[in-house]
GUDREN-36514 format. One record per residue (C-alpha): residue number from 1; x, y, z. Coordinates in Angstrom, 1 decimal. Example, Ala and Ser with C-alpha at 12.3 -4.5 7.8 and 13.67 -1.06 7.14 Angstrom:
<site nr="1" x="12.3" y="-4.5" z="7.8"/>
<site nr="2" x="13.7" y="-1.1" z="7.1"/>
***
This chain:
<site nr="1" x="93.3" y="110.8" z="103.8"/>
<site nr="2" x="96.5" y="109.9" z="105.3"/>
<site nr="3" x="98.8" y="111.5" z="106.5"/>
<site nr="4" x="102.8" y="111.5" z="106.5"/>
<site nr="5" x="105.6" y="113.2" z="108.1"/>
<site nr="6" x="109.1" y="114.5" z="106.4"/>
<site nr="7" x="112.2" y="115.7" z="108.1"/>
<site nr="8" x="114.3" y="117.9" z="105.8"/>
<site nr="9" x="117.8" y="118.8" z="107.9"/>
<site nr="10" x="119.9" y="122.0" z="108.4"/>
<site nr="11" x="122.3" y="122.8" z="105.9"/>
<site nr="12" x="125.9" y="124.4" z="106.2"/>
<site nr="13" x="125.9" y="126.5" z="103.2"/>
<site nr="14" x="129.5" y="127.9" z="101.1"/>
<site nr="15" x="131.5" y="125.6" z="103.7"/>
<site nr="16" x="134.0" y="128.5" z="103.9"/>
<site nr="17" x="135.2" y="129.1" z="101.0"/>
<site nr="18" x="132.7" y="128.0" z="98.5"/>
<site nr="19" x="130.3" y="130.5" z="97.9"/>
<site nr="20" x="127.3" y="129.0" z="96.3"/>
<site nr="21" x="129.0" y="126.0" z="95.7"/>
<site nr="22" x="129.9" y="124.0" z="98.8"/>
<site nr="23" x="127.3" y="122.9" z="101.1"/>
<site nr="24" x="126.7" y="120.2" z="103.9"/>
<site nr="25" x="123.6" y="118.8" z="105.7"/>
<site nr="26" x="123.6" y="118.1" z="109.4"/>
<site nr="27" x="121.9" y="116.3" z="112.1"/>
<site nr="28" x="120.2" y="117.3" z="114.7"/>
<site nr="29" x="118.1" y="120.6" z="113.6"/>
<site nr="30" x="115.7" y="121.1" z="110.7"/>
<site nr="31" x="111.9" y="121.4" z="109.7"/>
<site nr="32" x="109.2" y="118.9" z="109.5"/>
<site nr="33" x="106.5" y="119.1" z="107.0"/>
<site nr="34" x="103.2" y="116.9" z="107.6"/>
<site nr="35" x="101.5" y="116.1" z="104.6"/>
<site nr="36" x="98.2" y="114.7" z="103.3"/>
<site nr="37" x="96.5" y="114.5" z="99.7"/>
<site nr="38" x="93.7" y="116.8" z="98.9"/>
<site nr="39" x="91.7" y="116.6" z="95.6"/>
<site nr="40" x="93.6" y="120.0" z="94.8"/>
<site nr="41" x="95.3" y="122.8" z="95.0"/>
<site nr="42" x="97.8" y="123.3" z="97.8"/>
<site nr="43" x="97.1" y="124.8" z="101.1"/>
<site nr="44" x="99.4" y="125.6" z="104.1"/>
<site nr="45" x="96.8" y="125.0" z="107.1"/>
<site nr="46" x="99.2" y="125.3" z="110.5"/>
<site nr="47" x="102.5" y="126.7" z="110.8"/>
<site nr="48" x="104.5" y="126.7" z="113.9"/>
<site nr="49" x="105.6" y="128.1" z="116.5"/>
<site nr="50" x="104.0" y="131.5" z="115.0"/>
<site nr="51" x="106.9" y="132.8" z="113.0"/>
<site nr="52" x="106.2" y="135.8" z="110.6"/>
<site nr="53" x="105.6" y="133.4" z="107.8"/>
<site nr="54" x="103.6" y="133.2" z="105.3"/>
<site nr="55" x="100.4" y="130.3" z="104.5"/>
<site nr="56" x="100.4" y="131.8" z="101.4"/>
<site nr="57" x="101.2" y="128.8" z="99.3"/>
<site nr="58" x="102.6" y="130.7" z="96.4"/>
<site nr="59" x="105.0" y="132.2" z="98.9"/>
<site nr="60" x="105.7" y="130.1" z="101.4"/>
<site nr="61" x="108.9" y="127.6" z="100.1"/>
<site nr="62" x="107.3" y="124.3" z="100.8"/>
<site nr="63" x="104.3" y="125.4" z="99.1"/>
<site nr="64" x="106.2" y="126.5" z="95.8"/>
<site nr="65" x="108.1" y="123.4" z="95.9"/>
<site nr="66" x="105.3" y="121.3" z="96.1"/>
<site nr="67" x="103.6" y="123.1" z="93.3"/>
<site nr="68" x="106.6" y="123.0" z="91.3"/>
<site nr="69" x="106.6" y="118.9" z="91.7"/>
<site nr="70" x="103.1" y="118.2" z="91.4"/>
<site nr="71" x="103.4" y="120.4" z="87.7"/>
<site nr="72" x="106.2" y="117.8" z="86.8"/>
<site nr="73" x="103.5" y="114.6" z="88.1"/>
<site nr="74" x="101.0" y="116.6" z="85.9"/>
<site nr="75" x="99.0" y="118.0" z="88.1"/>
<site nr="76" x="97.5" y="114.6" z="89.9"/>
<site nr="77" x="96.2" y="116.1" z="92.3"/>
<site nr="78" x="96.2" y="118.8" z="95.6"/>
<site nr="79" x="98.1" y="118.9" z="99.2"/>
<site nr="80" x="97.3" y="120.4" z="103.0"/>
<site nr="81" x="100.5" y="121.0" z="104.8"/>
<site nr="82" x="101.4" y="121.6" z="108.2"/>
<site nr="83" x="104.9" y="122.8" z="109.1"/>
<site nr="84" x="107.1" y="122.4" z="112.1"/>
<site nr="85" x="109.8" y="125.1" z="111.7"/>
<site nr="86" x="112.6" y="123.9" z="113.8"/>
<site nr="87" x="114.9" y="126.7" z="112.3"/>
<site nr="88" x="115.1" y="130.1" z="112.9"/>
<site nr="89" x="113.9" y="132.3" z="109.6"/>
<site nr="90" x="117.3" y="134.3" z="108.8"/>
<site nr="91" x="119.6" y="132.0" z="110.6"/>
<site nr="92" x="122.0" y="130.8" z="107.9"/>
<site nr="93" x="121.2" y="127.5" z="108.2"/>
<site nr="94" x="119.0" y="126.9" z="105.2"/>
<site nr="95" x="115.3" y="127.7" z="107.3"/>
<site nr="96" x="114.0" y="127.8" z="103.8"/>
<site nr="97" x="115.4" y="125.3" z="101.3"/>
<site nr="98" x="114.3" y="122.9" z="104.4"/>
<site nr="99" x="110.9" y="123.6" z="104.1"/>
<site nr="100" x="111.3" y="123.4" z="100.5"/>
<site nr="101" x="112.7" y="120.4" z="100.5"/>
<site nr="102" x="110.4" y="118.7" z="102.9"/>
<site nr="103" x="107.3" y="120.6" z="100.2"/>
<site nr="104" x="109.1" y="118.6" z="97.7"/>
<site nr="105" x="109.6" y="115.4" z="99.1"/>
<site nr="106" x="105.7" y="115.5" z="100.6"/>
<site nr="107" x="104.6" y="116.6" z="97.2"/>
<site nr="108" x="106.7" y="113.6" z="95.2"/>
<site nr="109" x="106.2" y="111.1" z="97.9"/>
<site nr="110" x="102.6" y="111.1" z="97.9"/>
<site nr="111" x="102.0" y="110.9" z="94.4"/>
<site nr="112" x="104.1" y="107.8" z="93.3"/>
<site nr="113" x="107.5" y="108.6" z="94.4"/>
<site nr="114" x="108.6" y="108.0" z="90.9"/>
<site nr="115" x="111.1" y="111.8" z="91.1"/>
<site nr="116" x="114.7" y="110.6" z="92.0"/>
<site nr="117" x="116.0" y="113.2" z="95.0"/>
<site nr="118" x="118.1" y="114.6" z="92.5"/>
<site nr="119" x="115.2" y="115.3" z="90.1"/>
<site nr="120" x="113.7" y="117.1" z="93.5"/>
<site nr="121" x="116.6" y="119.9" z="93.8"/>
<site nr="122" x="115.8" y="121.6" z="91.3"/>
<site nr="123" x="111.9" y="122.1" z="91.9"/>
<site nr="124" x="113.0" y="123.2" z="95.6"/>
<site nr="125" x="115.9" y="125.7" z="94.1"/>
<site nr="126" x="113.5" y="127.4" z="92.5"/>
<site nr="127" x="111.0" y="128.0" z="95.4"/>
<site nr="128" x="114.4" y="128.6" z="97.2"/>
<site nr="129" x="114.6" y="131.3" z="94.5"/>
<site nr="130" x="111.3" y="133.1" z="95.7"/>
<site nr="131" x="113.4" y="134.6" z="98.6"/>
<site nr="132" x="117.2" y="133.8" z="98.6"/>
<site nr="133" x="118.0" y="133.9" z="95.0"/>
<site nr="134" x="118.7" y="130.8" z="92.6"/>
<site nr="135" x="121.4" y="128.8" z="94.3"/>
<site nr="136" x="120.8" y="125.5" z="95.2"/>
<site nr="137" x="124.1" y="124.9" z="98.3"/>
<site nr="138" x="121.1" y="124.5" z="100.6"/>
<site nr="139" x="118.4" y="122.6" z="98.9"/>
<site nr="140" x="120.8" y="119.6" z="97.8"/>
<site nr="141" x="122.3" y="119.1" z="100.6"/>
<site nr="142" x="119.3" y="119.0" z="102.9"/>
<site nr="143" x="117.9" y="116.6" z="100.3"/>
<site nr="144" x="120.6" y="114.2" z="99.5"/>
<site nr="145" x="122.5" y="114.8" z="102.8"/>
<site nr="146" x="126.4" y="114.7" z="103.0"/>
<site nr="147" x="128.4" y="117.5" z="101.0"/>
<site nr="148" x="127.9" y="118.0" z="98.3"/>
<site nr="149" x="129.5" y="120.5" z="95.2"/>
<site nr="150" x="127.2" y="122.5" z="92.9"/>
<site nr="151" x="129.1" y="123.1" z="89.8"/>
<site nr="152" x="125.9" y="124.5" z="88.3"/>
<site nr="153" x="122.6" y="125.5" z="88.8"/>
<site nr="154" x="121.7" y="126.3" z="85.2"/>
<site nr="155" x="121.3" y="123.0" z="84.4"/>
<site nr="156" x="121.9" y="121.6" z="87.6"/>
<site nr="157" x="124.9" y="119.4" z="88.3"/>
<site nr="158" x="125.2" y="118.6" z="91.5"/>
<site nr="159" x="128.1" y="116.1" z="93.0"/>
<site nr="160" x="128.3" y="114.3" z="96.5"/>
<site nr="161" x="131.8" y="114.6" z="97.5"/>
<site nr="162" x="131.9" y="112.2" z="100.2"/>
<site nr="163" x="132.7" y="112.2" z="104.0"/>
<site nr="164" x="135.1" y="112.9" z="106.6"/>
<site nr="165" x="135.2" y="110.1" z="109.5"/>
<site nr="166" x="135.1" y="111.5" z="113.3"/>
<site nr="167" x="134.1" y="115.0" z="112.1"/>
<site nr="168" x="132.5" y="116.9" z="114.7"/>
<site nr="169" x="130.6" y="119.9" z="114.1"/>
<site nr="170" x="129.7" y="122.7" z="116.3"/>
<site nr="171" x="127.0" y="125.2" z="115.7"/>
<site nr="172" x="126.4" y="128.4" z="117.8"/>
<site nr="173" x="123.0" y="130.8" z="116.3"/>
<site nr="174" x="123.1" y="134.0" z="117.8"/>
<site nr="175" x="119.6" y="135.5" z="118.2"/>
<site nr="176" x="120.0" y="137.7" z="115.7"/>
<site nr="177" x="117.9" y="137.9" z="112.3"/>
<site nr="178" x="120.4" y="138.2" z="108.9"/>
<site nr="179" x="118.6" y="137.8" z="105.7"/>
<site nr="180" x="120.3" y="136.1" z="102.6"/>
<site nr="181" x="119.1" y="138.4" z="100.4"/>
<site nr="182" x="120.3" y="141.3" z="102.2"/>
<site nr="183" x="123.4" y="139.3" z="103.0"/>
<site nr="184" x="123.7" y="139.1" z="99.1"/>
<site nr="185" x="123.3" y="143.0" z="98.8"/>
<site nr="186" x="126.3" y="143.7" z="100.3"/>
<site nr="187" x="129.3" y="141.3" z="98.8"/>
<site nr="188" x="131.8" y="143.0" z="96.7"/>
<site nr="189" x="131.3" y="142.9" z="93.1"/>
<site nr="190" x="134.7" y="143.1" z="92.4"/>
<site nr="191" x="137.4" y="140.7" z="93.9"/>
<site nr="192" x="141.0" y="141.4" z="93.2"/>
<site nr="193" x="142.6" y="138.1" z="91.5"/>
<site nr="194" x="145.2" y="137.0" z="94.3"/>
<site nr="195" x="142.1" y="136.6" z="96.6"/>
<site nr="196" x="139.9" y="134.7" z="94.3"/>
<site nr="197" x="142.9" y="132.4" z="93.3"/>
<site nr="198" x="143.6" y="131.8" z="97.1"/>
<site nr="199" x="139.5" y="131.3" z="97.9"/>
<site nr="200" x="139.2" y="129.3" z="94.6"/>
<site nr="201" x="142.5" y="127.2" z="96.2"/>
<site nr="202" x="140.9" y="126.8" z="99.7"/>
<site nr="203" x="137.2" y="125.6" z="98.0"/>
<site nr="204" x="139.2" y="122.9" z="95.8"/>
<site nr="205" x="140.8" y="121.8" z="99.2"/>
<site nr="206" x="137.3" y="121.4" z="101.3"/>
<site nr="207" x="136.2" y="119.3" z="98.2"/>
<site nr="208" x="139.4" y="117.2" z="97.9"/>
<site nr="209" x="139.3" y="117.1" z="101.9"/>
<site nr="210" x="135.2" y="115.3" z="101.8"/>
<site nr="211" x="136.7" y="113.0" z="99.2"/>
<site nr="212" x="139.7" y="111.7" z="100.4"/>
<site nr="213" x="138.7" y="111.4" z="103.8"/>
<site nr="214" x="140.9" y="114.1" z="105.3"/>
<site nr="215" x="140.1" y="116.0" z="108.0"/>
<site nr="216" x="143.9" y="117.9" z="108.1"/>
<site nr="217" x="143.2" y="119.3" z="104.5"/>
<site nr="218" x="139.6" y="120.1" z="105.3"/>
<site nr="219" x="140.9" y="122.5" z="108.4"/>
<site nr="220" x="143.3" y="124.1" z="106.0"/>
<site nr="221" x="140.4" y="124.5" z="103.4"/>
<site nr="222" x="138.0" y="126.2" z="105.5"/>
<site nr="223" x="139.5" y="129.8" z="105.0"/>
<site nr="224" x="136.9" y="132.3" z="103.5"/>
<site nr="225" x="139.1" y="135.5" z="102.1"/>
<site nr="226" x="136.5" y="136.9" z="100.2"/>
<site nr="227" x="132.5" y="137.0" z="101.5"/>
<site nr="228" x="133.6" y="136.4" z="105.4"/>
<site nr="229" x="135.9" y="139.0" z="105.6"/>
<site nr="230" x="132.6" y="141.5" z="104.5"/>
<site nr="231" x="129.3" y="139.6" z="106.0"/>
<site nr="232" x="131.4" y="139.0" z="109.6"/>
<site nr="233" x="130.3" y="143.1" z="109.8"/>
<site nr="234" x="126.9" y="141.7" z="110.4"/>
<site nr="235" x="127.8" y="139.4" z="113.1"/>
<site nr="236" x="128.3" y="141.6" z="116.5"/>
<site nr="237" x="131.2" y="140.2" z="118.3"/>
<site nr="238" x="132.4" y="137.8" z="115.4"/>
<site nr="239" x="136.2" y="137.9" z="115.9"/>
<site nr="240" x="136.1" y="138.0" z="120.0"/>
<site nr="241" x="134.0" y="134.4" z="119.2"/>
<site nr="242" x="135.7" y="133.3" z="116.5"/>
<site nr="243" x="138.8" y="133.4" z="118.8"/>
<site nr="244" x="137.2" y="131.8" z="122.2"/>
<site nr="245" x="136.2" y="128.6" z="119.9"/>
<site nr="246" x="140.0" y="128.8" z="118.9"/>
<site nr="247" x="141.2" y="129.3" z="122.1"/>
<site nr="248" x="138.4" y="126.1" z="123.3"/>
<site nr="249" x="140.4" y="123.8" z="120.9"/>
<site nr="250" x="138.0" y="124.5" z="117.4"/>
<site nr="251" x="140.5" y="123.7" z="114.5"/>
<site nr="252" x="138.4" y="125.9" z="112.1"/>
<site nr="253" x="135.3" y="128.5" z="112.7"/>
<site nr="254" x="133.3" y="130.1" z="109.6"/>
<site nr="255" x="130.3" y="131.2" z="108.7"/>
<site nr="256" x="127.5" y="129.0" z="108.2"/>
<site nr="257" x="125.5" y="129.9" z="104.6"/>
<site nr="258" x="125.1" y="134.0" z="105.3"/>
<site nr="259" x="124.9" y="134.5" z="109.2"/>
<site nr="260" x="125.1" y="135.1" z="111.7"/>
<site nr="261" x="124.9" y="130.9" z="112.8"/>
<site nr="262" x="128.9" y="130.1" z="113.6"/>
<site nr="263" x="130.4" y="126.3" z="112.5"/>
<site nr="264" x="133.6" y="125.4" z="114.2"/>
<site nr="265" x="135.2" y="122.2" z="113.6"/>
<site nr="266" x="137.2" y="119.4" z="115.3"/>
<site nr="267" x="137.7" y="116.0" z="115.0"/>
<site nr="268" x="138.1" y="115.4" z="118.7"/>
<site nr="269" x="135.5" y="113.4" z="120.7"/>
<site nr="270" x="135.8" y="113.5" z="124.8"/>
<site nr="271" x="134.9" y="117.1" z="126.4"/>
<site nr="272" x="136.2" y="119.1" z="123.7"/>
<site nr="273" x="133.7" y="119.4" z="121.5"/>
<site nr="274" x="131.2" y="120.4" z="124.3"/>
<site nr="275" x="134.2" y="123.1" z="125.0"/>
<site nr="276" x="134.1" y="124.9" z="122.5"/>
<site nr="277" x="130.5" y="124.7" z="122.0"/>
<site nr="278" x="130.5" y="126.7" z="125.7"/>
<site nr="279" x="133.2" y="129.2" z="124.8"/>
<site nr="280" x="131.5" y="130.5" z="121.5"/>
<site nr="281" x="127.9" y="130.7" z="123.1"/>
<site nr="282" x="129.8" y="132.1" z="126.3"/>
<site nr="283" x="131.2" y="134.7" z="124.2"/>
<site nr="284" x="127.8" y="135.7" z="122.4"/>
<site nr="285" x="126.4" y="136.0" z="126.2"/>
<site nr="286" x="129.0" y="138.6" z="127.1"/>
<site nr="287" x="127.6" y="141.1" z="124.9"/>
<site nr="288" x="124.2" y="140.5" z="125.3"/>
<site nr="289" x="122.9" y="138.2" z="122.8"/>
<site nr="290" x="121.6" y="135.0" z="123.6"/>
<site nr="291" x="122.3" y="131.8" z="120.9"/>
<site nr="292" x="121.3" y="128.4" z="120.3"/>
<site nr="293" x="123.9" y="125.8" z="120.1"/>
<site nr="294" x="124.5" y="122.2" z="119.6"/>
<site nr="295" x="127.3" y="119.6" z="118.9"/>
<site nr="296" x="126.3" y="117.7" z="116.0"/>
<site nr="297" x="127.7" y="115.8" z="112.9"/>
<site nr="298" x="126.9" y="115.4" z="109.2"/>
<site nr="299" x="123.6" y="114.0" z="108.0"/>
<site nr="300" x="124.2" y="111.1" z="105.2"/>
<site nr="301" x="120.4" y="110.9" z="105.1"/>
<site nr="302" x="118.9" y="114.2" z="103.8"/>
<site nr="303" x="115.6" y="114.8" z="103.1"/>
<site nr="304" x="113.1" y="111.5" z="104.4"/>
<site nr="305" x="109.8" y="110.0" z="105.6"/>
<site nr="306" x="110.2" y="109.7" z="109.6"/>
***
């Protein structure tokens, strides 16, 4: 049977200041997922490169998702699956709600297409779910593309929130391995009210800032006083890089989902970008640990047939 080929993107996660609520695709990295129907059941038959990950369909994201679709088509019938990771596993930039997207799609795709992207979010939270916890700022972003706001996951209700023009976007992943759910493990449980006001303040700004088009309220949005200030501990050299991509000309620097991948913004095109893109990995290198990096925008696409 034929096959086809789906490209889910990365995903920004919290956006600073909003923790499971904020989240933001981008272009250039993500996973592919290669797809064919099968008379059933679902099986994972090449993953690559060899990552310690699972074929185990009832594990593995893009499996559950699919499963979790094909349920919703009534069970029409079965999938094979190859998948391309093109992110790291425990990189914060949504490694697993891009496979499960992509399982999603795949699964939806094949069998009619008749599931809205919206109606796939939540089949691809909850295999999201199977090792992050329930939170769906990576799976709706990768598959609608843009930001997007969460207001709830239980039901979902899920908002684009627009764009901001001229909005460059620069990514550094240290090669370091931070998992969400330990990342989860250690936020406070108990935040004292001046901070959650001033976090809650900073989240409704980034939103505002996507749709109104404005890049000056979106830098003075992206200020994380509650989880960064904690899962920066995790990131070896944070502040020295943090303060090279201010010191290149970055406007803002968080971090993206929960570690250790750094976003630092502009809105600058010319060398700058590429600057600051150098300084933050050049940091990183000064204490040993080698990084990926790229200078990238927001997707508007999401997840999609390529």
């Amino acid at each position: 049977m034929e096959w086809i080929e789906i490209f889910a993107p990365a995903t920004i996660a919290n956006l600073g200041p909003g923790f499971d609520v904020l989240g933001m695709a981008v272009r250039g990295w993500g996973d592919t997922v290669v797809a064919r129907k099968i008379d059933s059941g679902i099986v994972i038959s090449h993953i690559e490169p060899d990552l310690d990950l699972t074929s185990d369909p009832d594990e593995n994201t893009a499996g559950i998702a699919a499963r979790e679709v094909l349920t919703l088509l009534k069970d029409p019938g079965g999938l094979e699956f190859h998948i391309k990771k093109g992110l790291p596993l425990g990189s914060g930039l949504g490694s697993s709600a891009a496979s499960a997207a992509a399982g999603a799609f795949a699964a939806n795709f094949l069998y009619g297409n008749t599931l809205t992207k919206e109606e796939l979010i939540l089949p691809a939270t909850k295999a999201e779910e199977k090792v992050s916890g329930f939170h769906a700022d990576n799976t709706a972003p990768s598959l609608l593309g843009g930001a997007v706001l969460i207001r709830s996951t239980r039901p979902l209700d899920v908002s684009h929130i627009g764009t901001i023009e001229n909005l460059k976007i620069i990514l550094v992943t240290p090669d370091v391995v931070i998992l969400t759910r330990h990342a989860r493990e250690i936020l406070p449980h108990d935040v004292p009210l001046e901070l959650f006001v001033r976090n809650a303040a900073n989240a409704a700004a980034v939103t505002a800032a996507f749709a109104r088009n404005d890049y000056e309220l979106l830098v003075r949005g992206l200020k994380d006083l509650v989880v960064e200030p904690v899962r920066c501990q995790l990131i070896r050299g944070f502040d020295d890089v943090k303060a090279k991509a201010f010191a290149a000309g970055a406007d803002a620097v968080c971090i993206s989902g929960s570690g250790p991948t750094l976003f630092a913004v502009t809105n600058q095109s010319g060398k700058r970008p590429e600057k600051i893109r150098q300084a933050m990995a050049r940091a990183f290198g000064k204490i040993d640990i080698r990084s990926k990096s790229i200078v990238t925008e927001m997707d508007l696409e999401g997840t999609r047939l390529i």
